[in-house]
N, C-alpha and C positions, 0 to 999 in steps of 0.2 A: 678726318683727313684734311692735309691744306691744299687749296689750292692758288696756285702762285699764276699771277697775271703780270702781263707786261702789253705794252703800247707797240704800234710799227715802227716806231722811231728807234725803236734798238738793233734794227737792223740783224735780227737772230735769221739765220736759215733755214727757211720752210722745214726742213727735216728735222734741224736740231730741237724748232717746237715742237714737231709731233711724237720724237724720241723720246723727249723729259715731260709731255703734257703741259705745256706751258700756251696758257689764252694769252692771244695778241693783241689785243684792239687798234683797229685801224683809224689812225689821222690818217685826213683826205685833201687832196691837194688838187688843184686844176689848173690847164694849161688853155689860154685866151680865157679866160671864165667857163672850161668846160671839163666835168670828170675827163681823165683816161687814165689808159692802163699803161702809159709807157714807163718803161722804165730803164736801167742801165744804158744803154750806149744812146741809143734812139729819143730818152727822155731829157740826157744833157746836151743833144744835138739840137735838139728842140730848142733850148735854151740858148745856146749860142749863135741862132737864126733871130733870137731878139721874140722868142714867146714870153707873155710875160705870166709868171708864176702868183699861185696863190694859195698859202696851205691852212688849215684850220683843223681845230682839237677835235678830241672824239666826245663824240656827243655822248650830254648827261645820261639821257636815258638809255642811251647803250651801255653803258656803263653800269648803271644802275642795277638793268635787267641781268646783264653778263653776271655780274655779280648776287643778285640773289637769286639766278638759278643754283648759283653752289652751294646759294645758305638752304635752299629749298631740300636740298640731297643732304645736307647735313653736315656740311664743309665750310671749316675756315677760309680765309682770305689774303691774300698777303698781293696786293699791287704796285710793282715796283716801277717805279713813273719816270719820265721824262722832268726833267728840272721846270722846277713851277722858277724858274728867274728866267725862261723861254717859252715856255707853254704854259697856257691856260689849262691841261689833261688835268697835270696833279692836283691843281685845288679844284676843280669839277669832282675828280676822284674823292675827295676829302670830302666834299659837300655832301655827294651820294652814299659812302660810308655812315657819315653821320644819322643817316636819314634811316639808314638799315641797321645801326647799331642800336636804337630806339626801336625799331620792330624783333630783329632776332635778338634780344640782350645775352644770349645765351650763347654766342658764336664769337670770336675773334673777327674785327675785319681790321687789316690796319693797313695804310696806305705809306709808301716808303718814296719820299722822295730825293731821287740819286744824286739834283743836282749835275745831272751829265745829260749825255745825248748818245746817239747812235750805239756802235759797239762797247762804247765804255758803260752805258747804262744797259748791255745787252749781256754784257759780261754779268754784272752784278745777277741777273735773275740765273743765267745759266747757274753760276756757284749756287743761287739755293737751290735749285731743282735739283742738281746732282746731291746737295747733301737731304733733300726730302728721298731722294732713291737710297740714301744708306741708310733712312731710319731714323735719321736728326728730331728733336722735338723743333717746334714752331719755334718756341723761347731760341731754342738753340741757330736755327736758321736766321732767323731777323735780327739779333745780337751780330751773328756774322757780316748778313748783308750791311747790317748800320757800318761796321768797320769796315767794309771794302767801297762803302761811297766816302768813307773819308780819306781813304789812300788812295782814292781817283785821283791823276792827274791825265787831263786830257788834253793836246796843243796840238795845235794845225793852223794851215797856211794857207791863203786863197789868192788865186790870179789873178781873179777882175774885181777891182773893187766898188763896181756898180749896184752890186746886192748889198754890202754891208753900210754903203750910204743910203741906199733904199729903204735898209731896216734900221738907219737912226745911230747904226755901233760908230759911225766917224760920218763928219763933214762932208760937203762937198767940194770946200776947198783942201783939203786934203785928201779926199778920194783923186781930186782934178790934180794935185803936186807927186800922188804919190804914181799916180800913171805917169804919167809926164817922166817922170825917173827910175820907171821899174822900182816902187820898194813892194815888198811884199809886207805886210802884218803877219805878224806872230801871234798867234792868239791862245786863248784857254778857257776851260769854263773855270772861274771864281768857287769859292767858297760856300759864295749864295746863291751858284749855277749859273752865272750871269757870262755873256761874252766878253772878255776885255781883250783891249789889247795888252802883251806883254813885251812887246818885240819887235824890232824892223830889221829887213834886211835888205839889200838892193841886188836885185833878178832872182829867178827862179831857183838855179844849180844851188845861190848861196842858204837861201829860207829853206833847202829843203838839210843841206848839211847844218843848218840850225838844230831842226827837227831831228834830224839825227847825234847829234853832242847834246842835246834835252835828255834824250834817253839814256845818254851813258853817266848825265850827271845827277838821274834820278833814280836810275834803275837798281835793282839789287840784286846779286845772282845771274844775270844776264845770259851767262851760256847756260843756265838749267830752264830759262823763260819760254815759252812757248808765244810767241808775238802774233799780232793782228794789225794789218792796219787797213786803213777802210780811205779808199779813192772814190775818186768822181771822176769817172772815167779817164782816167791817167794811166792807164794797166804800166805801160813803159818805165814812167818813173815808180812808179811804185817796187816793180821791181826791181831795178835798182836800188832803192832803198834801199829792201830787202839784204840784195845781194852786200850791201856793206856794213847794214846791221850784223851778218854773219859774216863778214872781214872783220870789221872794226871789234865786236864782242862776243865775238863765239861762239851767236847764238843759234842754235840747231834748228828750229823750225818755227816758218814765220808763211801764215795767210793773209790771203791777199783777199780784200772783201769790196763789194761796190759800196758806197752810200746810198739809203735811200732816199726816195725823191722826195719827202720830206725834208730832211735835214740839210738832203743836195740842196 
């Protein structure tokens, strides 16, 4: 049997793991230098009082162990990871595979990495879990997933640009020009999973109707799509989005999801 692993950073819902059997491994984050457990409203509130954050990958030997518990039961592997061009998981992941694919030679382990984040890489693992529930072979699941991390397209917007100078993505004279004028970046993960920028726009209403004509000029089938989109804590606009995603294309049903405090 396989069993399909994914990280916290895909942002999947407690339930939807325990529905399709899908292991999560948690990256761990802290707020002043100390674990907690906050999360959605009260973890970005935190944030915007000036706590300062710090997230780091899931450790090797968790990893490790997680994984040759399944080889021990007599299960395949398949870890569908966090973009190694933002996180250390993936190639940790790889390392530990390698180490277990010299002791179990007899098992599959392969490590898939998505190149995305959050929901977009949480998507990818949902689609193999559903097709491991229809009977799919491994070959057949990881051929899939491989093509659904190339058809990732993932873009979004952020309001303070004090994290993305923090983490190295822009300047601080342009983090310090682009407050100053309200621009918002446009962003996406690359190719090679990496952040760039794609895009500017100037205040909020406009980067978000950015984000929304992105969609209409990438999407395919749009009123048969079933959307996602993943806030930090913005409930308000998001839905609005929402609500113009299904004005503007048609589209029938659109969830609304927090980011985790990872990726937050």
């Amino acid at each position: 049997m396989l069993r399909i692993f994914t990280d916290t950073a895909a942002n999947i819902p407690p339930h939807l793991l325990e529905q399709y059997h899908i292991t999560a491994m948690p990256l761990t984050y802290l707020l002043d230098g100390q674990p907690t457990e906050l999360v959605g409203h009260d973890y970005y509130e935190a944030m915007r009082k000036g706590a300062e954050v710090k997230t780091s990958l899931v450790s090797p030997a968790l990893i490790r162990d997680t994984m040759e518990s399944a080889l021990k039961d007599g299960d395949d592997v398949l870890y569908i990871a966090i973009s190694g061009g933002i996180s250390g998981t993936c190639w940790s992941a790889e390392l530990m595979a390698e180490e277990l694919r010299g002791e179990y030679p007899d098992r599959m382990i392969r490590v898939l990495n998505t190149c995305g984040a959050s929901l977009g890489e949480g998507l990818v693992a949902l689609e193999a879990a559903k097709m491991l529930e229809k009977g799919c072979t491994a070959d057949e699941i990881i051929r899939q997933a491989e093509e659904n991390c190339g058809r990732m397209r993932q873009f979004f917007m952020v309001d303070d640009l004090k994290y993305l100078r923090r983490g190295g993505r822009i300047g601080r004279i342009t983090a310090l020009a682009g407050t100053m004028l309200s621009i918002k970046p446009i962003m996406h993960t690359s190719d090679e999973g990496k952040l760039t920028v794609v895009g500017k726009a100037r205040g909020r209403k406009s980067s978000l109707n950015t984000l929304i004509d992105t969609v209409g000029r990438l999407g395919i089938d749009l009123q048969d799509q079933t959307m996602f989109i993943c806030q930090a804590d913005c409930q308000a606009e998001a839905e609005a989005v929402a609500a113009e995603l299904k004005r503007r294309y048609g589209v029938k049903e659109v969830y609304i999801n927090y980011i985790g405090p990872v990726i937050g």
